[in-house]
N, C-alpha and C positions, 0 to 999 in steps of 0.2 A: 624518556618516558615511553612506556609499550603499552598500546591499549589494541582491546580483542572489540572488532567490529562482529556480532553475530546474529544477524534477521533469520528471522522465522522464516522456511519456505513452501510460504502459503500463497499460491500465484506469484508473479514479480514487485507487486507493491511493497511490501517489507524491506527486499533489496534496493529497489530504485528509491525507494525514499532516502537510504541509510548514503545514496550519494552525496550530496551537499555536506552532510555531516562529515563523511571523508575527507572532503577535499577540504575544510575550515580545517581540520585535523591536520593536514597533511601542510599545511600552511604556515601552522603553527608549531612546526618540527617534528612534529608526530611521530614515534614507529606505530604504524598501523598493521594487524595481522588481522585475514578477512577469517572468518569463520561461519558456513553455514551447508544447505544438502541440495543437491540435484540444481534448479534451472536457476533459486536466487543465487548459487554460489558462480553458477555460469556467469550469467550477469553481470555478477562484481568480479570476477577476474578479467572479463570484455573488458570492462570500464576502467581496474586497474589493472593492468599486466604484469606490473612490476611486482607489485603487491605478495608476502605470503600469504598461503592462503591455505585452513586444513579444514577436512569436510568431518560433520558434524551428524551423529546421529538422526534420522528421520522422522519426523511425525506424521507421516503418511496420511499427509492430510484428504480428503475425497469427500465430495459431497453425491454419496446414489440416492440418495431416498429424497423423495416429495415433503415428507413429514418431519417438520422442524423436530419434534420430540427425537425421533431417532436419528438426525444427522449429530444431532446435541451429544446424544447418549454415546454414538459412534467414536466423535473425534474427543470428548473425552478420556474414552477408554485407552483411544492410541494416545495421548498425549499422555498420562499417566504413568503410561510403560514408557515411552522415550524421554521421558525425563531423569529417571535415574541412569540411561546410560548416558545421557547426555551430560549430565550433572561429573559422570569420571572421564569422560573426555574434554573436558574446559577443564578441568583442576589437573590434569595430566599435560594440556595444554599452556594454561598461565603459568604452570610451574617451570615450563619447560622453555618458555619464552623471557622467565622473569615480570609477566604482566603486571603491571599497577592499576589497569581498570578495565574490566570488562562493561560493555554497554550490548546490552542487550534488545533487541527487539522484538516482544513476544517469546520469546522462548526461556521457560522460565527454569529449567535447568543450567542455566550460563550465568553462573555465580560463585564464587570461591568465599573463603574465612579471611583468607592471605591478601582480598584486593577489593578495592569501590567496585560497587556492582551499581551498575544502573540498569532501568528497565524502563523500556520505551512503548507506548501502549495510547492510541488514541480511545480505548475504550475505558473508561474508569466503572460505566456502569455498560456493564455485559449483557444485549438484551436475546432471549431466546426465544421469546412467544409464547410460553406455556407454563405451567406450574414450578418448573423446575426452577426459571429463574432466578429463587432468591437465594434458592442452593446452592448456585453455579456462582454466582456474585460471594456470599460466603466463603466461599471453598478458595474460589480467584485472589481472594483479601488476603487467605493464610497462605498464599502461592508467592505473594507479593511480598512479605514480611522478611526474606532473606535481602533483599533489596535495600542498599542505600538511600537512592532517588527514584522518583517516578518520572519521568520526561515526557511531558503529551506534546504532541504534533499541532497544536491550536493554539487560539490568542483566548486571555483568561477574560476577558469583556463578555459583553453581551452580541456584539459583530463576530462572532466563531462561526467555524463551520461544521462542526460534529456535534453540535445541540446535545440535547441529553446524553450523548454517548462518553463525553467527556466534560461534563459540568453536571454539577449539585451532589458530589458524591463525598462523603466522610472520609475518605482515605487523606493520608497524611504523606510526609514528604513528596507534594507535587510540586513540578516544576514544568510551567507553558512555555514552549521551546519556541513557536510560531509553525507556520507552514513550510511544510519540507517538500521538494524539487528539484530534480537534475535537470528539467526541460529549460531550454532556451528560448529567451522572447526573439521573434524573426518576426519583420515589421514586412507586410506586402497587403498589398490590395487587391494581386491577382486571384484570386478562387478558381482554381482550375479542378477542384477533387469537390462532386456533388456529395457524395457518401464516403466516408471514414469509417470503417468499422475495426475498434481495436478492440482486440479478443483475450483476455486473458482469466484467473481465477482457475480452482482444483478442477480433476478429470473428474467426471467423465461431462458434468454439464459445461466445460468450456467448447470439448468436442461436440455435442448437442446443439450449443445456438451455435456454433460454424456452420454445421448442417444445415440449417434454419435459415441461417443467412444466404447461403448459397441457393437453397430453394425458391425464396423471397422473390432472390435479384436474377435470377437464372436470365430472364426475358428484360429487362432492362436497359434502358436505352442509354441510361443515366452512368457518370461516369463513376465508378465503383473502387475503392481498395480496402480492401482488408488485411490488416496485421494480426497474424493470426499466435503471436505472442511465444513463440518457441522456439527458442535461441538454441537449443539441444538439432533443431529437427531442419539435417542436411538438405535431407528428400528436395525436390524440385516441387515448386508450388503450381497448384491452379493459377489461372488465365486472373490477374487483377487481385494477386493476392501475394504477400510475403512473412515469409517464416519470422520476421521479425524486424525490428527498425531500431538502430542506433540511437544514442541524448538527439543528434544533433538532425539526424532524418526522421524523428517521429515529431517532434517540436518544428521543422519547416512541413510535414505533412499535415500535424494540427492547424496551421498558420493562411495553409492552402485550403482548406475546407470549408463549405457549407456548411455542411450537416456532420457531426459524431454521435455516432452511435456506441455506447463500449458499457460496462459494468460501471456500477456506483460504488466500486471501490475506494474506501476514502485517499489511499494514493492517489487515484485519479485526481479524484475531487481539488485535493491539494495541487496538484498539477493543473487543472483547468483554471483555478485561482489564480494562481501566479502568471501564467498567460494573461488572466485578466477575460480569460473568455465571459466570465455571468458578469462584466461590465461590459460588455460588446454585444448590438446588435446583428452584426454579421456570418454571427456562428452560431446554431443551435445544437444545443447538445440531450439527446434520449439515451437515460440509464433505464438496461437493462438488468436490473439486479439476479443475480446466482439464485436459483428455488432451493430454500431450505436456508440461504443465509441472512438471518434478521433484520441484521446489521446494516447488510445494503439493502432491503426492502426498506427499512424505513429512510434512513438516507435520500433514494431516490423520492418516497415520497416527500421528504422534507424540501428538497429542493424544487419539486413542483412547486406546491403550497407557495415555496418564497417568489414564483414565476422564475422561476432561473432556468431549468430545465423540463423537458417530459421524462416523463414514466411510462412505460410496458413492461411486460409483463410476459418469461420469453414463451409457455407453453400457448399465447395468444398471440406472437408474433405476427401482427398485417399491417407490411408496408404502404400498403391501398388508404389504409385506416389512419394512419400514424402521419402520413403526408395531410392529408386533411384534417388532423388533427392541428401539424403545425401551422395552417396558413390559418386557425383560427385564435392559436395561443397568445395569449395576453403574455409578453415578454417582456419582464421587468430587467433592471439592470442593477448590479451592488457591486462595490470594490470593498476586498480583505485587507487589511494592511499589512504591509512590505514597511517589519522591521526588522533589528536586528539582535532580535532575542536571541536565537540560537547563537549569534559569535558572541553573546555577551555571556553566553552559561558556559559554551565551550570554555572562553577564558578564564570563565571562574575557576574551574576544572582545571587545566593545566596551571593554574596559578597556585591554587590548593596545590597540588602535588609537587611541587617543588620544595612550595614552605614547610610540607611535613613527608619528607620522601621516605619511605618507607625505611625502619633499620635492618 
């Protein structure tokens, strides 16, 4: 059985989620072939080596503008255009590999006639902020429609973690896969890292709160790292900071820390769950959400609200503020459940495909 792994590469959360799912794949006999562009493909060839792997058209994703209407209108425009090359590069690819299922993550040109196409998508309802959105959710629905399955990233209860992002929406063939994670639980009591700050999400605002951050903590006494999320970028790092951190060294860094600071990406998010961080006192976590992207603005405010985390906001970035902020935050605690949705669809999946193998 050949199935086409292909995440969207929009920051590393797309890719680093699509790990677990590999490895169930790859367990289960799998041929797995990686497909995706620039830093997620880096990613998954770090992670698997062995692995084929051919690179996929771009959606050049970027968030410059302040104004959700135009970062909207922006990445629209690009994803439109790389969708039909994309769309002859997977059917030149499945064809050429023999694929039986491509699974797709957000990129919704990675679909063929000839093979099960799934499409992985914590967003069912796309939120923009502005008038456009019920256009943009319309439009996403007929985007969807070449798709066999939907696979969300959540648990289908009322205990989820992407709230309205992924529940109460009309679309059809869903399927809750549970929480995705390549990070590793590492049990210690030591806390030797006061600040965490992991950096990741499109240019040019990931470069901007690095800026920020470094400004922040310049004078700080406190003891500082920053993963600055850039597995592409050789260069030699500033003083308490690195280009990037391994499953196994950003999950013992998470493990070691007070305080993380990082985006409210819902990769994250899924990742800080599974740690079991928003059932622990001993770690607090401030999302910083992307300016212009909705998604994690609300997000982050959602998980205040539940007390789990803080919220800022990065063009107000004051670490002066934000420490006083914590020592006064009402810190609630809640556990996701740790099932085993995903190997039980996997299965399904491989099991389907045998009993009707393609003629």
């Amino acid at each position: 059985m050949n199935i086409i792994v292909a995440p969207l590469n929009w920051g590393l959360g797309h890719a680093t989620r699509m790990v677990p799912i590999i490895q169930s794949l790859l367990k289960q006999k799998v041929n797995v072939h990686l497909a995706s562009d620039g830093e997620a493909l880096t990613v998954l060839k770090q992670s698997f080596p062995s692995l084929p792997a051919t690179e996929l058209p771009s959606y050049n994703i970027q968030y410059k503008h302040k104004s959700l209407l135009r970062n909207s209108f922006s990445l629209s425009v690009n994803m439109l255009k790389a969708i039909p090359k994309e769309k002859k590069a997977i059917t030149f690819l499945a064809k050429a590999i023999k694929a039986d299922t491509i699974i797709s993550d957000n990129r919704y040109g990675c679909y063929t006639k000839f093979t099960k196409n799934i499409f992985i998508t914590h967003q069912l309802n796309i939120l923009t902020g502005n008038l456009a959105e019920k256009s943009i959710n319309t439009i996403n629905q007929q985007l969807l429609k070449p798709f066999d399955e939907i696979w969300v990233p959540d648990y289908p209860n009322s205990q989820n973690l992407a709230g309205k992002l992924a529940h109460s929406s009309s679309l059809k063939k869903v399927k809750y896969i549970g929480g995705l994670s390549r990070l590793e639980t590492f049990y210690t009591k030591n806390k030797t890292i006061d600040v965490l700050v992991i950096l990741s999400g499109p240019e040019p605002q990931r470069s901007y709160f690095e800026a920020i951050i470094h400004q922040q903590f310049a004078k700080s006494i406190l003891k500082i790292l920053i993963v600055r999320g850039k597995p592409q970028d050789t260069s030699p790092p500033k003083p308490n900071t690195i280009n990037y951190a391994s499953t196994s060294e950003l999950s013992q860094l998470i493990a070691t820390s007070k305080v993380i600071i990082s985006r409210s990406g819902y990769s994250s998010i899924m990742d800080y769950a599974a740690l079991g961080l928003f059932a622990a006192l001993d770690t607090k976590i401030i999302f910083v959400p992307t300016p212009g992207q909705p998604e994690q603005i609300y997000l982050a405010e959602k998980f205040m609200q539940d007390g789990l985390a803080l919220a800022a906001d990065q063009d107000e970035f004051n670490w002066k503020i934000i420490q006083e902020k914590l020592k006064t935050m009402v810190h609630k605690t809640t556990s996701f459940p740790d099932d085993a949705l995903l190997d039980r669809v996997l299965a399904n999946l491989t099991l389907e495909n045998k009993r009707f193998p393609k003629s």
